[in-house]
Structures are given as structure tokens and as C-alpha cells.
C-alpha positions in Angstrom: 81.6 197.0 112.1 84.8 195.4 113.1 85.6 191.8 112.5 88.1 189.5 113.4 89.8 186.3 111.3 91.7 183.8 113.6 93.9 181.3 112.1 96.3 178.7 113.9 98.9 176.6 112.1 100.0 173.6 113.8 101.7 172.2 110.4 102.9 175.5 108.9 104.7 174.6 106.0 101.8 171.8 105.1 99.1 175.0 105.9 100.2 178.2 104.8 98.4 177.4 101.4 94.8 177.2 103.1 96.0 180.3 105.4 96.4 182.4 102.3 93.1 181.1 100.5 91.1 181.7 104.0 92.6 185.1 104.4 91.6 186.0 100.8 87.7 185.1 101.4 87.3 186.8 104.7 89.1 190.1 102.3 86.0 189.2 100.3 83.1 189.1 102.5 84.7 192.0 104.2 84.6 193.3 100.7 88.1 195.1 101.1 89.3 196.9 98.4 91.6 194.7 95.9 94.7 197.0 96.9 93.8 196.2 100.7 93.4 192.7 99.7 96.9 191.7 98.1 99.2 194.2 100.5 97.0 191.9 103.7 97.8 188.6 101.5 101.5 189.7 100.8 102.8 190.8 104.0 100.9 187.6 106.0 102.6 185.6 103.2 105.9 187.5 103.6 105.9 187.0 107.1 105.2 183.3 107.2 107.4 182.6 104.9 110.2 183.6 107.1 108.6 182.3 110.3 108.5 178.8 108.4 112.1 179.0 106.3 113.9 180.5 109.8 111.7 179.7 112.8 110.5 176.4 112.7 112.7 173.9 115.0 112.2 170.2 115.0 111.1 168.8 117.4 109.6 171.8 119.1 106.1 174.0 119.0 106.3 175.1 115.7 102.8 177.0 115.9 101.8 180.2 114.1 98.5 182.0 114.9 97.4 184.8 112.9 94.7 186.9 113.9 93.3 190.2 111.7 90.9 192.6 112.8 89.3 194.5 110.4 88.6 198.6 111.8 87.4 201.0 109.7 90.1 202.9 108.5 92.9 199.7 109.2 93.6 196.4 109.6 95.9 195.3 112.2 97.2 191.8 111.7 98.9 190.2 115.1 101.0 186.9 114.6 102.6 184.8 117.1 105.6 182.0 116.8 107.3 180.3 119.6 110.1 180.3 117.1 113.6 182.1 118.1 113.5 185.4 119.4 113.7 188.2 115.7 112.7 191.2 116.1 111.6 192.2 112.1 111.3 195.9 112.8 114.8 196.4 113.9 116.4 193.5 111.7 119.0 195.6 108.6 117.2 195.1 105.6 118.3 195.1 102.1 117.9 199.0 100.5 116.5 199.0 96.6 119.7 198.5 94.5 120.4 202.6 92.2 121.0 200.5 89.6 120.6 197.0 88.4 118.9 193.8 89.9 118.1 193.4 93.5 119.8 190.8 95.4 117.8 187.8 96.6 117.1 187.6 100.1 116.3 190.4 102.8 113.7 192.0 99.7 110.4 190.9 101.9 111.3 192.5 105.2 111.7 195.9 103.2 108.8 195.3 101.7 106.7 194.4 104.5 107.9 197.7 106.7 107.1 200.0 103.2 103.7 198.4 103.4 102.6 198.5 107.0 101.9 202.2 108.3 103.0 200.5 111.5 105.0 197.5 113.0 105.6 196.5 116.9 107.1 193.7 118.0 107.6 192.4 121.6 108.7 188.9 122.8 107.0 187.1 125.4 108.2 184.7 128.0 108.5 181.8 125.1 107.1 183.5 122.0 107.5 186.4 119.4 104.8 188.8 118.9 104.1 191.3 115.6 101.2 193.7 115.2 101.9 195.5 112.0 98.9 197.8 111.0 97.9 198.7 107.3 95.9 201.9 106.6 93.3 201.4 104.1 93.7 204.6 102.1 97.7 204.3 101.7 98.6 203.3 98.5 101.9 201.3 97.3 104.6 203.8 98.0 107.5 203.9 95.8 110.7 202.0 96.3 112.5 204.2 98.6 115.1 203.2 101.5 114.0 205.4 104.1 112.3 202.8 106.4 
């Protein structure tokens, strides 16, 4: 059975906490597996993130809403910001380092696009809207650069 979890921050930065928390419990009544569970929690928390740190304008609608469905073999998260127009799935991205440390910054896009088995994005007349889609049998793949 399919099942949705709808969440709206007005106050992002003062909410994301009790996003993440809210998200985790409807993984659990859903009873998702724990894999499922933390690559959901990680790319909503990735993606957030950047929506708060580079997004967020004062003075204007600063609103977030996040809103997973739950399907049988995937779950497609959808999340809409009237922040500036970015388009994630196009954005360069950072490529796992041969040899040594990575370099700070860029990191969570790459890992949000080897997580999701799919990511759209379109912008609307005043807002930017992401579907990525996680398939529930993939597991972590590797850190690669081909994405």
C-alpha cells in the first residue's frame, strides 16, 4: 500500500531538526529497511542543507515542502523552494579525489545523484522543483565519478 509523508517548513533552519526526526518515524511505521531509511534521511538532509545554506533570502518566502511517497519497489521524494533558480542534476560536482582527502564542499550533491536511481528537476513560475527517486533494492554503490 502506498503512503505519503508531507512536511512544510516555514522556518527551515529552526525546523530541519523535527523534519529529519519525522521522516525517520514514518521510515519506521513504514518499516523500511535501515539501508532505505538512512540513504531517505541523508539525501532529504543533503538537500536541505543546501536549500537552507544557499536558498534562503531575507525577507522573502523561504518555504520548503517535502513530500515522500512510499511505492513498493521506491520511494520518490518531491521538494519545493521558492529559493533561486539551481538546477542540482546539472550543477558540476566534485569527483572522489584518486588519492588523498576529499575537498569540502560540492561532496553532498555527488552523493545525493550516486544515491538516487533518478533525479528531475524543473522550475516553476516562482519555485524550484526536485523528484529524485530511490529504488529499494539498490545498495550503496561505490565511489565512482561516473554520474
Amino acid at each position: 500500500m502506498t503512503a505519503t509523508f508531507d512536511f512544510t517548513l516555514a522556518h527551515p533552519a529552526q525546523e530541519h531538526a523535527a523534519l529529519l526526526a519525522a521522516l525517520e518515524q514514518f521510515g519506521e511505521q513504514r518499516v523500511l529497511m535501515p539501508a532505505v531509511r538512512y540513504r531517505l534521511g541523508l539525501v532529504v538532509d543533503e538537500l536541505i542543507s543546501n536549500c537552507i545554506a544557499h536558498g534562503t533570502v531575507p525577507g522573502q518566502d523561504m518555504t520548503i515542502r517535502i513530500l515522500v511517497t512510499d511505492l513498493e519497489d521506491k520511494v520518490e521524494i518531491e521538494i519545493t523552494d521558492a529559493g533561486p533558480k539551481f538546477d542540482p542534476s546539472t550543477h558540476p560536482i566534485s569527483r572522489c579525489p584518486e588519492k588523498g582527502p576529499a575537498a569540502i564542499g560540492g561532496m553532498g550533491l555527488y552523493l545525493v545523484r550516486n544515491l538516487a536511481s533518478d533525479l528531475v528537476y524543473t522550475r516553476g513560475q516562482s519555485s524550484n522543483h526536485l523528484r529524485i527517486t530511490l529504488a529499494k533494492a539498490s545498495q550503496e554503490p561505490e565511489c565512482n565519478s561516473r554520474k
